[in-house]
MDTraj code that builds the backbone (N, CA, C; nanometers):
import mdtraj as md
import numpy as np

residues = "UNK UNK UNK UNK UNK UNK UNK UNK UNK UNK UNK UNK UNK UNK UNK UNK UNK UNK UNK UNK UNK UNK UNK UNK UNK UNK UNK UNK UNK UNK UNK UNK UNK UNK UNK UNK UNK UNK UNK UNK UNK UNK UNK UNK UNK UNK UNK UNK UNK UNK UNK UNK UNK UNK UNK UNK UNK UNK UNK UNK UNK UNK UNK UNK UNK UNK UNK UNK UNK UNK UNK UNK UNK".split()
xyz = np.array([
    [0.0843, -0.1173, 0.0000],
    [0.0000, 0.0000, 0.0000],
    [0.0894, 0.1244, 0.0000],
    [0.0457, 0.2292, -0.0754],
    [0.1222, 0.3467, -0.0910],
    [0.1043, 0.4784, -0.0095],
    [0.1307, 0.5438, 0.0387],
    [0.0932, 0.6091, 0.1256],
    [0.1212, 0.7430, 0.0519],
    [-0.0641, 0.8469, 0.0785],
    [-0.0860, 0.9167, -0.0050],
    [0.0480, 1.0494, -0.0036],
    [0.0941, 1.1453, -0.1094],
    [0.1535, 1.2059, -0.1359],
    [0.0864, 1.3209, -0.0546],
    [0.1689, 1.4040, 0.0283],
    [0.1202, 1.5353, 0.1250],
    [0.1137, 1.6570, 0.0048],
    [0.0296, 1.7343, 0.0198],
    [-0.0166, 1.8243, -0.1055],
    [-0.1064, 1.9615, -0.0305],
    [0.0198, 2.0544, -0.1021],
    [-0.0547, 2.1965, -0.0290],
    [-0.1714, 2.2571, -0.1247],
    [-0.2488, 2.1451, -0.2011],
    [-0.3412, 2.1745, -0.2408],
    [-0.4486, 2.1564, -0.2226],
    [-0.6132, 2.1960, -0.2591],
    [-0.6923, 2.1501, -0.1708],
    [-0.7095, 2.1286, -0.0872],
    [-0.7255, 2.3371, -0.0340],
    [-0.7176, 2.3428, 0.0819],
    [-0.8253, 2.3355, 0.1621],
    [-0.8861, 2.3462, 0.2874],
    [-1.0146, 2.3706, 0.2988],
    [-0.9912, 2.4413, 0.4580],
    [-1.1120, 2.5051, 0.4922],
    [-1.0796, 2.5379, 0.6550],
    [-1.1648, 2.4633, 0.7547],
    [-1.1356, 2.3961, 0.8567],
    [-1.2469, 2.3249, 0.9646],
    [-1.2911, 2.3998, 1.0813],
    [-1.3139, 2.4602, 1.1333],
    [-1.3277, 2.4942, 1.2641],
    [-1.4599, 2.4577, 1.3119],
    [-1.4381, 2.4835, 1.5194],
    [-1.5459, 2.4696, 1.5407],
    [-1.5551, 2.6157, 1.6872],
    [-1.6469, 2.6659, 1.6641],
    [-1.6779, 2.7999, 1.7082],
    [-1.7450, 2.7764, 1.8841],
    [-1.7493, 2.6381, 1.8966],
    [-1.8509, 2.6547, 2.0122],
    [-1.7535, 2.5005, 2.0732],
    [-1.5934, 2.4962, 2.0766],
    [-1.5149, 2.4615, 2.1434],
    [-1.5814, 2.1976, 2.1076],
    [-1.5679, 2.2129, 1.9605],
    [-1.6033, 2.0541, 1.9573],
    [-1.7673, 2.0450, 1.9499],
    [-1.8503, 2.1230, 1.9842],
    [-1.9973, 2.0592, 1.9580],
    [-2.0510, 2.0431, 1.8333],
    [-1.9989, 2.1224, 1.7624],
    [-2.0465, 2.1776, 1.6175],
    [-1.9236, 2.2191, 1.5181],
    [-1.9284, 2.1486, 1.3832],
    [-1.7979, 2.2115, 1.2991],
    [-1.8621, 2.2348, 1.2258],
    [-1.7899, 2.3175, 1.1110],
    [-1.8202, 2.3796, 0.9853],
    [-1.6895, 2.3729, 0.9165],
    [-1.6932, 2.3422, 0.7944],
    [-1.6205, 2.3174, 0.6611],
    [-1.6591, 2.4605, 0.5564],
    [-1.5303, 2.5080, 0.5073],
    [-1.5503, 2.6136, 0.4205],
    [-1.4460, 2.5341, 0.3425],
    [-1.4536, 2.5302, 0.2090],
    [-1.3948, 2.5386, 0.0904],
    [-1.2592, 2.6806, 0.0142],
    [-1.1710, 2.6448, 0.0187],
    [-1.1162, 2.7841, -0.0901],
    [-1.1193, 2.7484, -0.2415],
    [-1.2000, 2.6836, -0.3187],
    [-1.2061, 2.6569, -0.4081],
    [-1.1535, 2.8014, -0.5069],
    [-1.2125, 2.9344, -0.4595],
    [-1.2893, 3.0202, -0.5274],
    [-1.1180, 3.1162, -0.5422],
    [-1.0294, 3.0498, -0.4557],
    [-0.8699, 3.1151, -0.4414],
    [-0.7914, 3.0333, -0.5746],
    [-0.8328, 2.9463, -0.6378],
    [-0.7466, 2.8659, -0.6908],
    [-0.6932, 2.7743, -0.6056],
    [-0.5578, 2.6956, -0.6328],
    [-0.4801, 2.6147, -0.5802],
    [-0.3688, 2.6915, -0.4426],
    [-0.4413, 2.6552, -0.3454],
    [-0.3647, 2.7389, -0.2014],
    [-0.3687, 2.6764, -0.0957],
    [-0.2310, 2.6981, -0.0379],
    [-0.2606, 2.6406, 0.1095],
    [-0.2439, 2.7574, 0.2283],
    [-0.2783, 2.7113, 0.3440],
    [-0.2959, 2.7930, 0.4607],
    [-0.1926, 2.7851, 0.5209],
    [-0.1207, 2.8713, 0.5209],
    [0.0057, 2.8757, 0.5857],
    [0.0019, 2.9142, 0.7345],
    [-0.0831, 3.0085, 0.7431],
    [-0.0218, 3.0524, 0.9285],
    [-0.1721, 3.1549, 0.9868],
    [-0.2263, 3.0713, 1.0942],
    [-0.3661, 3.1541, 1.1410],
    [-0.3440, 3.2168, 1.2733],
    [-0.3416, 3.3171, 1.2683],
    [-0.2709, 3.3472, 1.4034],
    [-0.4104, 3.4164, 1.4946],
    [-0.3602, 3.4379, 1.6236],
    [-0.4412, 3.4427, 1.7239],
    [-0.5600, 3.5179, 1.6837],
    [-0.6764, 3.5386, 1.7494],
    [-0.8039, 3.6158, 1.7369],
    [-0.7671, 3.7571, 1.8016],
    [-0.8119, 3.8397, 1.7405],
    [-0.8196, 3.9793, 1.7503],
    [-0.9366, 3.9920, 1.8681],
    [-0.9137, 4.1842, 1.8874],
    [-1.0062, 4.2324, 1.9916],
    [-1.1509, 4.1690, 1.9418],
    [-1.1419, 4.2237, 1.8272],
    [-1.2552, 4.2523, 1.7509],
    [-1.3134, 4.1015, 1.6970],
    [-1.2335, 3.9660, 1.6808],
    [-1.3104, 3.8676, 1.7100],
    [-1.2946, 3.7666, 1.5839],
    [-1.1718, 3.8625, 1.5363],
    [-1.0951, 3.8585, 1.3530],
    [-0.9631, 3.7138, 1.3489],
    [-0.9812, 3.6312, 1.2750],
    [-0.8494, 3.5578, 1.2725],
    [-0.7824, 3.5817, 1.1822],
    [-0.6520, 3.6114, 1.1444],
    [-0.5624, 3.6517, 1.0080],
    [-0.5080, 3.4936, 0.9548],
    [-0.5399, 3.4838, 0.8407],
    [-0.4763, 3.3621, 0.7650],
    [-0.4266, 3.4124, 0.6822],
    [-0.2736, 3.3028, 0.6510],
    [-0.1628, 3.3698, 0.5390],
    [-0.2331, 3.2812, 0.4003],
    [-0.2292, 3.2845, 0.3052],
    [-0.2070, 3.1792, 0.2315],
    [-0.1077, 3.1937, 0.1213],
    [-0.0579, 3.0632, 0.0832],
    [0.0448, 3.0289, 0.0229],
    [0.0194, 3.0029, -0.1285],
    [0.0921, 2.9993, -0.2408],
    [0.0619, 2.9440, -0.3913],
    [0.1985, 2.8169, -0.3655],
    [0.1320, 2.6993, -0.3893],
    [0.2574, 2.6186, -0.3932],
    [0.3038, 2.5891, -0.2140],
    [0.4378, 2.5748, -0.2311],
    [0.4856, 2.5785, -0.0882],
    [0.5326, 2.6955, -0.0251],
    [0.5597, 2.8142, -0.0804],
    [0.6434, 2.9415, -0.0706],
    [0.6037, 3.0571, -0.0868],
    [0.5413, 3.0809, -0.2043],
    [0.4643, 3.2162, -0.2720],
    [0.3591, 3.2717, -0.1955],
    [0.4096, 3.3617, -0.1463],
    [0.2662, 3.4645, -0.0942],
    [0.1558, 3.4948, -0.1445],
    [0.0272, 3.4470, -0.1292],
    [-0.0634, 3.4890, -0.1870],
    [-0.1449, 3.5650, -0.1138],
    [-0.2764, 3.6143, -0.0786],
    [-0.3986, 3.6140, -0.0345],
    [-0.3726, 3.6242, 0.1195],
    [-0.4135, 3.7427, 0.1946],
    [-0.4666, 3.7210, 0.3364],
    [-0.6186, 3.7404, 0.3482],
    [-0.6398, 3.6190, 0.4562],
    [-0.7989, 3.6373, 0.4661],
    [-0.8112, 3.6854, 0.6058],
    [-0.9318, 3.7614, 0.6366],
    [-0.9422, 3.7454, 0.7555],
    [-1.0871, 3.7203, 0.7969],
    [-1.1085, 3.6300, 0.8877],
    [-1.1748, 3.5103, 0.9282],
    [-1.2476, 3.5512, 1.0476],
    [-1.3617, 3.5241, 1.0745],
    [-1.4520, 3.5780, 1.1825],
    [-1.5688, 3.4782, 1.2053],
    [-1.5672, 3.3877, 1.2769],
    [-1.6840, 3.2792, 1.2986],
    [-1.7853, 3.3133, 1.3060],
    [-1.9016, 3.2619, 1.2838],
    [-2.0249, 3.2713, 1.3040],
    [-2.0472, 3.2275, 1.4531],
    [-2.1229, 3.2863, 1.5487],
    [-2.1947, 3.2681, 1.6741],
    [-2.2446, 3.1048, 1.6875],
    [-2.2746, 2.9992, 1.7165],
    [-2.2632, 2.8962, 1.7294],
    [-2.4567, 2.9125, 1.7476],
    [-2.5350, 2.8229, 1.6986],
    [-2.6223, 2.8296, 1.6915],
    [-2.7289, 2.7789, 1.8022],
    [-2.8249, 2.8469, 1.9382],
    [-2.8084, 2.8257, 2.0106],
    [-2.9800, 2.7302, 2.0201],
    [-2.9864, 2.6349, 2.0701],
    [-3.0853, 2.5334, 2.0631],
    [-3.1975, 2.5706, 2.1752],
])
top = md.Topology()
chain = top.add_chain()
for i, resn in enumerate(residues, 1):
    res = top.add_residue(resn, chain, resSeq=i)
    for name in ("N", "CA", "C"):
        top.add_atom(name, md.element.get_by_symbol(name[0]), res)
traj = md.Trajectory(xyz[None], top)
């Protein structure tokens, strides 16, 4: 058995906003071919900064990232 090739492509983001009860999947389809290089801490304001990469190296794209409120039952 071959063991799959590691690939900074197809990237996607997972989180979960309400600490494991609930996740959500976002897609970067809409960036092209990118990976997530570096998400660094949450802001005052409630903001996460993501780097992303073209390839292994190339700077592309910063996003910045803000969860949705966790949906309350």
């Amino acid at each position: 058995m071959q063991p799959a090739p590691a690939s900074t492509y197809k990237c996607g983001i997972i989180g979960s906003p309400d600490l494991g009860k609930t996740w959500a999947q976002y897609d970067l389809k809409e960036f092209g071919p990118r990976s997530g290089c570096r998400i660094n801490k949450k802001n005052t304001d409630g903001w996460f900064r993501m780097d992303l990469r073209k390839g292994w190296i190339e700077r592309a794209e910063v996003l910045f990232l803000k969860p949705k409120p966790a949906p309350k039952n």
